[in-house]
C-alpha positions as CSV (number, residue, x, y, z in Angstrom):
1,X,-13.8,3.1,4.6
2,X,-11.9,5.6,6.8
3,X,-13.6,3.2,9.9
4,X,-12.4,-0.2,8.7
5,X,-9.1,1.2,8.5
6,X,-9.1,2.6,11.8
7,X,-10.4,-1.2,13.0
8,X,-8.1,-2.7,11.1
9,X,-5.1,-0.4,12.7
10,X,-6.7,-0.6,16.2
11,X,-6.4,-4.4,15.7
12,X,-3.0,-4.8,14.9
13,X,-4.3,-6.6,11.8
14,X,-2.4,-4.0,9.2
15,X,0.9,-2.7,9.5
16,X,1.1,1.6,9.8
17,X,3.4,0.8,6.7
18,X,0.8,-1.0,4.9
19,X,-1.5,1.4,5.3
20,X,0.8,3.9,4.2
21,X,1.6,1.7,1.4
22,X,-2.3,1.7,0.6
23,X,-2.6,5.2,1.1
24,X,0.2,5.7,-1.7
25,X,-1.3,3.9,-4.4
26,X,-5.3,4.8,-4.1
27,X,-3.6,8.6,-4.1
28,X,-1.6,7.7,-7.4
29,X,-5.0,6.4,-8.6
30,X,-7.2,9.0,-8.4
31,X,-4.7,11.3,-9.6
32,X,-4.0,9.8,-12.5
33,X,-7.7,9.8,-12.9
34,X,-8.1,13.7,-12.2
35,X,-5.5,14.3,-14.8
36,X,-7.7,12.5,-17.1
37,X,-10.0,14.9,-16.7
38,X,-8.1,17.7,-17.9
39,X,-9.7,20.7,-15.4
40,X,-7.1,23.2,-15.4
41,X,-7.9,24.8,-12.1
42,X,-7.9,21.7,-10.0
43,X,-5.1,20.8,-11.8
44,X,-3.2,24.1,-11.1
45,X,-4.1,24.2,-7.8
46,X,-2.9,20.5,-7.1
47,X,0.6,21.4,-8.6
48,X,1.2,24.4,-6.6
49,X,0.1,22.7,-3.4
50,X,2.6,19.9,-4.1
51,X,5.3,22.6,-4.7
52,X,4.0,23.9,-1.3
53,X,4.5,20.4,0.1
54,X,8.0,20.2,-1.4
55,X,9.0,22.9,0.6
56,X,7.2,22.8,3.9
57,X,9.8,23.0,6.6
58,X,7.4,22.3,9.4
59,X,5.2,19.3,10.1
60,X,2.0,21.6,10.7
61,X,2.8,23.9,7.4
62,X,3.3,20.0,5.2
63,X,-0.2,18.4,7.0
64,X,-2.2,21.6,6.5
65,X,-1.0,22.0,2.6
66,X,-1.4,18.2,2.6
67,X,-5.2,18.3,4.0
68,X,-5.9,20.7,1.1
69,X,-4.2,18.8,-1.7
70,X,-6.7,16.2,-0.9
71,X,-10.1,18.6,-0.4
């Protein structure tokens, strides 16, 4: 997936704010469907990265919490 979006980007056939726009609701998505699931450690850990995110004051501190929200 990660290839046909860099195609599709490298193309000019998607906007960045599509993409984004993509990105958004596939993220909603599969948390809603984590929460359905009830684990209370990834759930924990989820919440206190997004408090971590809330917070960041620097672009490297938000897209290193950010790359671990989604691991």
């Amino acid at each position: 997936m990660g290839r046909i979006l860099r195609l599709q980007l490298a193309l000019d056939v998607v906007s960045f704010a599509d993409l984004t726009e993509t990105r958004i609701a596939l993220e909603k998505a599969a948390c809603a469907a984590a929460a359905n699931v009830r684990a209370p450690v990834p759930l924990t850990r989820a919440t206190d990265l997004l408090v971590q995110m809330h917070d960041a004051m620097q672009p490297d501190s938000f897209n290193a919490l950010d790359t671990a929200f989604h691991v």
